[in-house]
N, C-alpha and C positions, 0 to 999 in steps of 0.2 A: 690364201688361207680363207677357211669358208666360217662364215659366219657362227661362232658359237664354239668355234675351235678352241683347244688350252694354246697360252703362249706359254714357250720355254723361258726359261729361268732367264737364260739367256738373251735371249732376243730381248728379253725384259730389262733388264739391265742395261742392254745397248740402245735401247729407245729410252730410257732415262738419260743416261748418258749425254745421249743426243739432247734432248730437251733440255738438260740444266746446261750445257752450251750454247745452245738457241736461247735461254733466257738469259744466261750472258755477256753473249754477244747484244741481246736488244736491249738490255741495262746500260753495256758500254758504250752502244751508238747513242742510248738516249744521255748520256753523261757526255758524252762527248761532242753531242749536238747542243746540248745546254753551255757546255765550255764554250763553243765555239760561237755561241749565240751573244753570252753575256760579259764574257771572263774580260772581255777587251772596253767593254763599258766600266771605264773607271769612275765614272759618277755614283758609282755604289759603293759605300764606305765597308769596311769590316776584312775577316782574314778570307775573302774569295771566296767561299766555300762552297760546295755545287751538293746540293741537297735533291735528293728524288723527291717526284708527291708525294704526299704522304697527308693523311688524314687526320684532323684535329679541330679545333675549337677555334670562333675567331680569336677569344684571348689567349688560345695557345699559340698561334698564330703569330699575334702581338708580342710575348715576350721571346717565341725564337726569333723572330726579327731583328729583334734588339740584340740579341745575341750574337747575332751573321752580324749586325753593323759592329759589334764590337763594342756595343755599353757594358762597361763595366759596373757604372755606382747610377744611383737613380735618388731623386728625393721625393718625398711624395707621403701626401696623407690619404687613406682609404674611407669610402663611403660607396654608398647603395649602388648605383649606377656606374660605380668603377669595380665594383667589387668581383665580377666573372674576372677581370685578369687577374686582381690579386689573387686570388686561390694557384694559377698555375705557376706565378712570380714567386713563391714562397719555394718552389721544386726547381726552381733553377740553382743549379750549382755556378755559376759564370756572372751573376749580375748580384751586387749590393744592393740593398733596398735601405737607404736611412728612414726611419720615419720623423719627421717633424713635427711640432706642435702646431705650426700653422703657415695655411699652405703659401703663404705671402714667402716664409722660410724657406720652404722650396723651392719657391723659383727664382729668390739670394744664392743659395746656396749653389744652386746650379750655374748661374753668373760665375760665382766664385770660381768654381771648377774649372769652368770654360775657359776663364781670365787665365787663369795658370797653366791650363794645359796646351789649349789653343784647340783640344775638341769640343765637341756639342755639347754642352751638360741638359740634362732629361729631368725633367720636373714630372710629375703626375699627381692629378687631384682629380676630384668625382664634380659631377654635374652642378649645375646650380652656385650655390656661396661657395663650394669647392671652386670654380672655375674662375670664379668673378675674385675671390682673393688672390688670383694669381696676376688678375691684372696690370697690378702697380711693378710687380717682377717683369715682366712679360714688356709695357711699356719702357719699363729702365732700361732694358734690355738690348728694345729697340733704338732706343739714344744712345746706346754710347756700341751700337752696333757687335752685339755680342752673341755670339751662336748659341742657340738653346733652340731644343725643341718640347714644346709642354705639350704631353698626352692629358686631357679629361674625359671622364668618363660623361654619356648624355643617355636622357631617357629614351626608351625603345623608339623607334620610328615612327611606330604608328600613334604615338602620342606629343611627338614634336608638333607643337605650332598650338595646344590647346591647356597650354597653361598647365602641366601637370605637374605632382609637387617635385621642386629642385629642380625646375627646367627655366633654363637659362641662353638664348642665343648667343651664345659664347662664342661661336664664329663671326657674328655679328659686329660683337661688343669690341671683338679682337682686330677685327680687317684695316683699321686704320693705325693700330701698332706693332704688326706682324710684316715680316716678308711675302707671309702667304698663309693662310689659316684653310684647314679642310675637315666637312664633315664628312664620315665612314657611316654608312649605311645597311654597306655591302662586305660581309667577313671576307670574300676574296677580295675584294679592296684591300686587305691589311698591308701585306708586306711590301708592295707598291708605293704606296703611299708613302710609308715610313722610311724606306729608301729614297723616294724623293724627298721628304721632309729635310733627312738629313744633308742630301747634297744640296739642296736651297738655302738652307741654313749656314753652310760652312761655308761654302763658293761663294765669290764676287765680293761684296759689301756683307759679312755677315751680320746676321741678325736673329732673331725669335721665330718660328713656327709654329704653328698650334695644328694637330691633331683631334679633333674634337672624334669619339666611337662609343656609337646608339648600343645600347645596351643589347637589344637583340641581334645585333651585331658581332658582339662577344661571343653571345652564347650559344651563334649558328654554326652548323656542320659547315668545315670549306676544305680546301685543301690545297696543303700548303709548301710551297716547291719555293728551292733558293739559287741562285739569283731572283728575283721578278724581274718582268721587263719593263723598265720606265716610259713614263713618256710626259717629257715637259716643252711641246710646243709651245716657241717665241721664249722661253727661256736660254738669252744666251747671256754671257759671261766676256766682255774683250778684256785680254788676260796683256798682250801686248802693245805698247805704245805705238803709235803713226813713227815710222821713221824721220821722216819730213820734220814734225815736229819738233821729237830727239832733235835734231841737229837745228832747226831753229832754236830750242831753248840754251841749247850750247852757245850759240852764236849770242843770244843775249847774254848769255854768264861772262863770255871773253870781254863782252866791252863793256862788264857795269866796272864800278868804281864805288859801288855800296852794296855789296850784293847779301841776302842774308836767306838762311835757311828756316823754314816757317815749316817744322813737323807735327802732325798730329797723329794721334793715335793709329790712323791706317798705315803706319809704317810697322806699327807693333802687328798686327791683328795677318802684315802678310808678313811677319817674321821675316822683316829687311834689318835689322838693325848693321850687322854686317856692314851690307849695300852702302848702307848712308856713310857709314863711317868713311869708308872707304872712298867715297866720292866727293864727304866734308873734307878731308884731309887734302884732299887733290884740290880741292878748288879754294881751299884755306878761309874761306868766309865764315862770320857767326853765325850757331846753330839757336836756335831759342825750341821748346819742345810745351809743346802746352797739356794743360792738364792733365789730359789722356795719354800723353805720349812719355809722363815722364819716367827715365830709365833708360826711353829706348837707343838714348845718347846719353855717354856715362857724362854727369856730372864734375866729376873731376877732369874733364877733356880742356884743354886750355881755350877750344872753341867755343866750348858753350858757354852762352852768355844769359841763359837763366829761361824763367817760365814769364810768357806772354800774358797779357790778359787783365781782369779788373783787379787782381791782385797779385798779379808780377810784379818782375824784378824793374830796378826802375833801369838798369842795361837792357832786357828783353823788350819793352813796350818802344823804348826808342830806338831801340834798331833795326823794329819795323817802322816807327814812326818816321824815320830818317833814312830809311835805303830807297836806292832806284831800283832794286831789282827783288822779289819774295819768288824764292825758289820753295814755289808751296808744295809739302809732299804731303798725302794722307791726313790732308787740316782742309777743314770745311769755312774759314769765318765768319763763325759763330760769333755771336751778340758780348759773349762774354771777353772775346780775344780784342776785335774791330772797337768797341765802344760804340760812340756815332760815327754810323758806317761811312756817310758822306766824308769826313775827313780823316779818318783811318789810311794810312799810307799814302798820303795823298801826291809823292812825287815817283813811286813805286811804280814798275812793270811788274807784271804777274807771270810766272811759270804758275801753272796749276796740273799738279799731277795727282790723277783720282781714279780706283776704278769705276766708281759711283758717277757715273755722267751727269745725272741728275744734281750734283753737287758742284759743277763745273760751274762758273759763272752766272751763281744761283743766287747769290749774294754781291761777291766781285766781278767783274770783268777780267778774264783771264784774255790777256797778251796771245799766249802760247797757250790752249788748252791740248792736256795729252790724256788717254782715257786708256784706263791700263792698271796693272798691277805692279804697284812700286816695286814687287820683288824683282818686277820683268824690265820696268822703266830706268830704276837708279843702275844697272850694270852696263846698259844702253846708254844713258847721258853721263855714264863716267867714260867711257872708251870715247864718245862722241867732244866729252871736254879733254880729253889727253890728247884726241887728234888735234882740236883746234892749240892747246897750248903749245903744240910744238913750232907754233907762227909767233904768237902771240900772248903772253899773259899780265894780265891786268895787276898795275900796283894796289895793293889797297890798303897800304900800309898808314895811311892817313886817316882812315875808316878804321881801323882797329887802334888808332891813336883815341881817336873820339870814344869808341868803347871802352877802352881800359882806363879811362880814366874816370867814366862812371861807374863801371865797377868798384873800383876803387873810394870814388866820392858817397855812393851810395850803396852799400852792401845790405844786402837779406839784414835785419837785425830789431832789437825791440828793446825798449824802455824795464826796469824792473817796477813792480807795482806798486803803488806807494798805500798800498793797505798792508803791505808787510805778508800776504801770501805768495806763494809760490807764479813765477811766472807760466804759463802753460806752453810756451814756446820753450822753455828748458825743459820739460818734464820729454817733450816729444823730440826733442833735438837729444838727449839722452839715452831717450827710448833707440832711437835709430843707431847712436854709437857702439852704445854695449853690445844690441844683438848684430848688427855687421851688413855690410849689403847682401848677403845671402839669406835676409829675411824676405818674409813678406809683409805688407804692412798695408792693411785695410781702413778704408775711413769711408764714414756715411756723407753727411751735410753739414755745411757750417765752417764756425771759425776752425773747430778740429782737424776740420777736413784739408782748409787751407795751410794751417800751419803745419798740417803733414805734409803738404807740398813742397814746402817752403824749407823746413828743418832739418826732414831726413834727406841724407846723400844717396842718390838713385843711383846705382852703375852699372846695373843688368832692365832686359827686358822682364815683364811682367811680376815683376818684383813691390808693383804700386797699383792697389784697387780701389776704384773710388767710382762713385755714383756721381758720373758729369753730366749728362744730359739732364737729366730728372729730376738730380737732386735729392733723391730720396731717403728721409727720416729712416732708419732702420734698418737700412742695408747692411751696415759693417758686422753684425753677430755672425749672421747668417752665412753673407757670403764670406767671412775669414771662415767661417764652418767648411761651405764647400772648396775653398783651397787648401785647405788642409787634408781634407780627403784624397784631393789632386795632387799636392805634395806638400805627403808624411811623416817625410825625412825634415822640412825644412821649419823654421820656428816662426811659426804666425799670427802678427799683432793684430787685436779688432781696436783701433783708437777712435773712440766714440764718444760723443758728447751726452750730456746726463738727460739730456732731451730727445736724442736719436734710443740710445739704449733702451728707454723704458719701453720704445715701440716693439721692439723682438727680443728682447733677453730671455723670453720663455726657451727660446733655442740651445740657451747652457744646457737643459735639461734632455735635450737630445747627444751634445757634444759628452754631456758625462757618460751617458747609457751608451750611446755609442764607439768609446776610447776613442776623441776628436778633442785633443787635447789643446784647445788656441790658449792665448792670451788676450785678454782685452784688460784694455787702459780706458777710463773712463775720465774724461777730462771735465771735473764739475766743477762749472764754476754757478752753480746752481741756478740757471735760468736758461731760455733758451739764447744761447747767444749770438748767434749773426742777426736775427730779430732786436737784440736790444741794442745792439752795434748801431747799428740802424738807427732806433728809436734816440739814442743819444745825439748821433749826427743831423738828424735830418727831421725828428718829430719834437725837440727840447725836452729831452730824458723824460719823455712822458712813457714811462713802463708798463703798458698796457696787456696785462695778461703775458708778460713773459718771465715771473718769475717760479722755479718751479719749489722751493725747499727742499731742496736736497745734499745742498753746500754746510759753509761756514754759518756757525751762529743761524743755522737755521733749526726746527723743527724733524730736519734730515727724515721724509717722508720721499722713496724708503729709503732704510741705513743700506747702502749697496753691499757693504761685508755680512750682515747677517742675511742680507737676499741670496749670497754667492752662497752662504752657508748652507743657507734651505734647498739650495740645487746639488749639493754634494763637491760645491766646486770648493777653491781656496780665496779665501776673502781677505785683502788688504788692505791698510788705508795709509796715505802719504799725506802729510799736511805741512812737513817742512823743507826746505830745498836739501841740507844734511842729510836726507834722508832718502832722498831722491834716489841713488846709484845702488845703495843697500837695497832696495824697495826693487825694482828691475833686477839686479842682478839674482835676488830670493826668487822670485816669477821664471827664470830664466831657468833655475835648476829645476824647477817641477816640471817635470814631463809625464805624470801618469794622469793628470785632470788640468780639466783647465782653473785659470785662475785671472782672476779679477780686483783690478787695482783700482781703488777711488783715490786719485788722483782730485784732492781738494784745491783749489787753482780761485787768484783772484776775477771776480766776475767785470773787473771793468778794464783788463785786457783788452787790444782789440786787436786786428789784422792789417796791417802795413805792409809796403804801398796798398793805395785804393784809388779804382779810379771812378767818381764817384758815376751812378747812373745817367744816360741824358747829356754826358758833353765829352770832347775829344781826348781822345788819349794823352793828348798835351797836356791835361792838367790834371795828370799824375799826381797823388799826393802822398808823401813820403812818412806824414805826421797831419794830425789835425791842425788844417789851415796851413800846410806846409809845404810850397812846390819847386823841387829842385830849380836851382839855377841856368840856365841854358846857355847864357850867353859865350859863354868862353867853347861851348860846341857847336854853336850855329857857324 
């Protein structure tokens, strides 16, 4: 046909034709090359989903991202240099945005989340003081190894490094309590990154993230295609134990004759709860479950013999104290479990089972080190002890003679107070009754903290949140905030002292606006208390700045019930023990706001056993100046 000819209708139609088959055919090779490229990389969280390029902003970018990974709920407060993503986060239909009052809140809240679901929780705050309040979240984080990933926003690029206002090295400030911190400079960088964020954060030892993305980064042209292709060279993961190992630590379980199980929270965090059970019952030794781990072996198991540590059971401190054998799963011994380290277990073999290598005889000397994922190690050393039992299995019925009769001689328990207020160990030992182990139940720092430990009966996993590494003041509003987001259905207490609470209570005010309806118990015994605890023991009640007026016979600066009022929450106050179960069960039926119990409590309470700082577990004390008996168990 010669140049400048008509085309018939026809032929026109059939060169169309043709064409929208040729373009989808190259649509489908490119779909199908992208499948075949990523879809087998399971390091990238979310529902698979194969997205062509497609043209957008880097903070558009940013929250499809979040969307392929599958975030659902976000916490985050907005400011300058965050502000290009909020605009497109407002247009998603798929992702919650809570706002917080402050951003310390969101990155609790997010813990919380994460604790109960066992995803990432996502925090977001803008540059500068935005970044830097996330800190204290972001380190707690990192202690008690909790998956989160916090997005900040930072100024443009070409003003990093010259001090511009709200400019904060935030990657900097973070590198020492992060898994891995990164700045985004480059809007194609986005969805890369945030996909490794997330698989860094959730894999291995989880832990915190930071995403730090330069404002001209937001707001540049990129384009933006799902999968991305990762790449975390020397990032590996050993998910499976040494076999060799496996069967050497079997072979030390067949022939101890004290053998005792020493769990810590990484049993929770790789959802073995199962596993262990299964393996405690086969090998029938005591379980002891510390801080972090408590739930993940139910409490009422006739194996467990209580929580480890400076304020365990006085059965748990000595059945590590007294065994030849700690089958340690997912426990690091920590300062707070060992006491002084030197004679901590001191006739004890070590099984140390970690995925964290770095944690491996980083403190103790591990016998048997195995480096691996308890979910992948306990199903391996139970088959490995069923084989060897079928030669040989160890009495140890003399070893659990010893135990039960400390159980028995020394139970959990507490004095009533002789000021005639309520004890705070029944308020909280109630608390746990009434709502049933299918609460959840948050505590920040302090004696609260412990005697949530202590009172409530744990019999599920993640059922108990608490700020163990860190410690930290303020945690409990927040994060009972963010498990409750995580789970809606379930009824969840913030049991917080009158000196943790005042740090984030601004957060009621998000829980109302937002239908996040917790409960918090507020245990005032109007001062700070594990500080005066203290000061009684070991400074001659010299009260030095820890009293706050907010109890009994004080000033009551503030009244908590007119505070809960001013937030829109419900405000109660308990100040007799009568009144205790009426008080909680009223809390228990409101489910459209939260609500806030001042729990008036005597202030010279304290927490029993203690072992005090500075000397061996041995001298456990049950009461002031008061150290069980041995001799009929030596």
């Amino acid at each position: 046909m010669s140049k400048g000819s008509p085309i018939s209708p026809s032929l026109m139609a059939s060169k169309a034709n043709a064409a929208a088959r040729a373009a989808a055919a190259k649509t489908k090779d490119v779909a199908s090359s992208m499948s075949s490229a990523y879809a087998v990389d399971d390091r990238i969280q979310g529902p698979n989903n194969i997205v062509p390029p497609i043209e957008m902003t880097g903070s558009q970018a940013l929250v499809r991202s979040l969307e392929e990974l599958g975030v659902d709920e976000v916490f985050g407060l907005p400011g300058g240099a965050i502000l290009p993503t909020y605009d497109p986060l407002m247009d998603s239909k798929k992702i919650r945005h809570v706002l917080v009052r402050h951003e310390q809140g969101a990155g609790h809240a997010a813990e919380g989340y994460a604790m109960v679901t066992g995803r990432a929780g996502v925090c977001i705050a803008t540059s500068g003081p935005g970044a830097t309040n996330l800190v204290t979240a972001i380190a707690d984080a990192h202690m008690d190894s909790v998956p989160m990933v916090a997005i900040t926003g930072q100024v443009s690029s070409a003003f990093i490094g010259s001090d511009a206002f709200q400019e904060a090295d935030i990657v900097g400030i973070t590198m020492p309590i992060t898994k891995h911190s990164y700045l985004v400079t480059d809007a194609a960088d986005i969805p890369r990154v945030l996909a490794e964020a997330f698989h860094i954060a959730t894999s291995g030892r989880p832990g915190p993230v930071l995403v730090d993305v330069s404002k001209d980064a937001q707001q540049a042209k990129t384009v933006f295609s799902w999968p991305p292709k990762i790449d975390l060279q020397g990032y590996r993961t050993v998910v499976r134990g040494h076999s060799k190992q496996v069967r050497e630590a079997a072979r030390l379980i067949t022939a101890s004759q004290r053998p005792v199980f020493y769990v810590g929270g990484g049993v929770l965090k790789a959802n073995a709860s199962a596993e262990l059970l299964e393996l405690a019952e086969l090998v029938g030794a005591p379980v002891v479950t510390t801080l972090m781990a408590r739930g993940v072996f139910p409490d009422s198991h006739p194996q467990h013999v209580g929580m480890p540590g400076m304020h365990g059971s006085v059965s748990a401190v000595t059945a590590l104290q007294q065994s030849d054998l700690l089958i340690t799963l997912g426990a690091r011994f920590d300062d707070r479990v060992t006491g002084v380290l030197s004679s901590f277990a001191p006739g004890a073999k070590v099984i140390h089972a970690d995925i964290d290598p770095a944690e491996i005889s980083k403190n103790r000397a591990a016998d048997v080190p195995i480096v691996g994922s308890v979910k992948e190690i306990i199903p391996e050393l139970t088959d490995a002890v069923r084989s060897q039992f079928e030669t040989e299995k160890p009495d140890i019925s003399a070893w659990w003679a010893v135990l039960d009769r400390l159980r028995e001689t020394y139970p959990i328990g507490y004095a009533e107070p002789e000021d005639g207020l309520m004890a705070p160990q029944k308020v909280i030992e109630r608390i746990g009754a009434l709502t049933g182990p299918e609460g959840v139940y948050v505590a920040g720092v302090g004696q609260h903290q412990m005697w949530s430990a202590q009172f409530i009966k744990y019999e599920r996993p993640r059922a108990w949140l608490n700020s163990g590494g860190l410690g930290t003041m303020g945690y409990s509003v927040p994060a009972a905030m963010g498990a409750k987001v995580g789970n809606p259905d379930r009824v969840v207490w913030a049991i917080d002292g009158d000196g943790c609470f005042q740090m984030t209570n601004q957060e009621l005010a998000t829980c109302l606006i937002n239908n996040i309806p917790i409960k918090v118990a507020i245990i005032n015994n109007s001062s700070l208390g594990m500080v005066r605890q203290w000061q009684t023991l070991f400074y001659e009640s010299r009260y030095s700045n820890t009293d706050l007026n907010t109890g009994h016979d004080t000033v009551r600066v503030p009244d908590f019930v007119k505070l809960a009022d001013a937030y829109g929450c419900v405000g109660l106050r308990c100040e007799r023990d009568e009144d205790i179960d009426a008080t909680i069960a009223k809390a228990l039926e409101i489910n459209d706001r939260p609500v806030v119990i001042d729990f008036v409590v005597s202030r010279d309470s304290m927490v029993w056993p203690m072992v005090p700082t500075g000397v061996s577990n041995d001298l456990i004390q049950i009461a002031r100046n008061m150290t069980p008996t041995w001799e009929e168990e030596d």
